[in-house]
C-alpha positions in Angstrom: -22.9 -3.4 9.8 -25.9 -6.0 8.9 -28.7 -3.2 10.0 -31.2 -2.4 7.2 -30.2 0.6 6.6 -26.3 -0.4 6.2 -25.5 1.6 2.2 -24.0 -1.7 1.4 -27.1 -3.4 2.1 -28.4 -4.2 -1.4 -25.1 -6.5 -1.5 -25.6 -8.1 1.4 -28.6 -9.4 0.9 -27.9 -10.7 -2.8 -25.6 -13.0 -0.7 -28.1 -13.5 1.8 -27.1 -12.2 5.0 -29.3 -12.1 7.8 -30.5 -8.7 9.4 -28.7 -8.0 13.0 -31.0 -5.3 15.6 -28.0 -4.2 17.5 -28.1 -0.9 18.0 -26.1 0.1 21.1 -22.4 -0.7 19.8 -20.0 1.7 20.7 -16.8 1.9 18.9 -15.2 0.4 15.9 -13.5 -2.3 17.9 -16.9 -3.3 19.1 -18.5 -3.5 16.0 -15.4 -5.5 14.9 -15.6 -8.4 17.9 -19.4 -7.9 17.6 -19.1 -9.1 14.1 -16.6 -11.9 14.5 -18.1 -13.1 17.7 -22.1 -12.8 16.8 -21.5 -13.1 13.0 -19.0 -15.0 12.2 -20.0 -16.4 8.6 -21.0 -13.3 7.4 -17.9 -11.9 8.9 -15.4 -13.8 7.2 -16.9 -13.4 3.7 -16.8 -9.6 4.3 -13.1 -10.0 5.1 -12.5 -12.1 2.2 -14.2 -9.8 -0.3 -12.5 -7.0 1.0 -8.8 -8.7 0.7 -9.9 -9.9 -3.2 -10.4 -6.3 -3.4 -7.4 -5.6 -2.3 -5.7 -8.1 -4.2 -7.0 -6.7 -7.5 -6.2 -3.4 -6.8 -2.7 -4.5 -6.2 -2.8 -6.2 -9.5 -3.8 -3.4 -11.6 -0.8 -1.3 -9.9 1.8 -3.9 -10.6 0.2 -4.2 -14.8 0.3 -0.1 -14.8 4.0 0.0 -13.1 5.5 -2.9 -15.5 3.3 -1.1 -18.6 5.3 2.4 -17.5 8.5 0.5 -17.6 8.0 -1.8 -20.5 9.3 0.4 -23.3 12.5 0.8 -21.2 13.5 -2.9 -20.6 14.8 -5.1 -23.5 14.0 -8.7 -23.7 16.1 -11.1 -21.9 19.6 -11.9 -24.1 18.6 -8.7 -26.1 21.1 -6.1 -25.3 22.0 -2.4 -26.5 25.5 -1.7 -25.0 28.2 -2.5 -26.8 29.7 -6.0 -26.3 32.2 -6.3 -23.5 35.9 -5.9 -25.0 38.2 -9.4 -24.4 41.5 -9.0 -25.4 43.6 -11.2 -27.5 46.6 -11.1 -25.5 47.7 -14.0 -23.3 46.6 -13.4 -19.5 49.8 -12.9 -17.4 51.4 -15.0 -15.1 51.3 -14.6 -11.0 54.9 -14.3 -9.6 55.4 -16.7 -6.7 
């Protein structure tokens, strides 16, 4: 993930990570333990970053779901049914 020819690279050094020479990790789960165990600064920001992400993403849904529904809802105490009907008659009495 740190190696110099890591795509994400250009990033990583702008926030000055240092270079790692392992080469011989196997697996995903590897290079994840490898990462927190080895690198464990540059870990964390990673995950960080990628749960802002994450969280912005989420954000934009919840704008573009309450934008879809907008036009639908009324303001609160603003209604467009009819009022409810209360008649004038006396309520009646419970028998004992």
């Amino acid at each position: 993930m740190l190696h110099k020819d890591n795509p994400q690279r250009a990033y990583f050094d702008s926030v000055g990570f240092r270079y790692c020479k392992k080469e011989n990790i196997q697996s995903p789960h590897s290079l994840t333990q490898h990462m927190r165990l080895k690198h464990p600064q540059e870990w964390k920001h990673i995950e960080d970053a990628k749960k802002e992400k994450e969280r912005l993403e989420d954000r934009e849904l919840q704008l573009a779901i309450l934008a879809s529904i907008k036009p639908t809802v009324s303001p609160i105490g603003e209604t467009n049914e009819a009022p409810l009907y209360v008649s004038d008659k006396p309520p009646k009495k419970k028998r004992k």
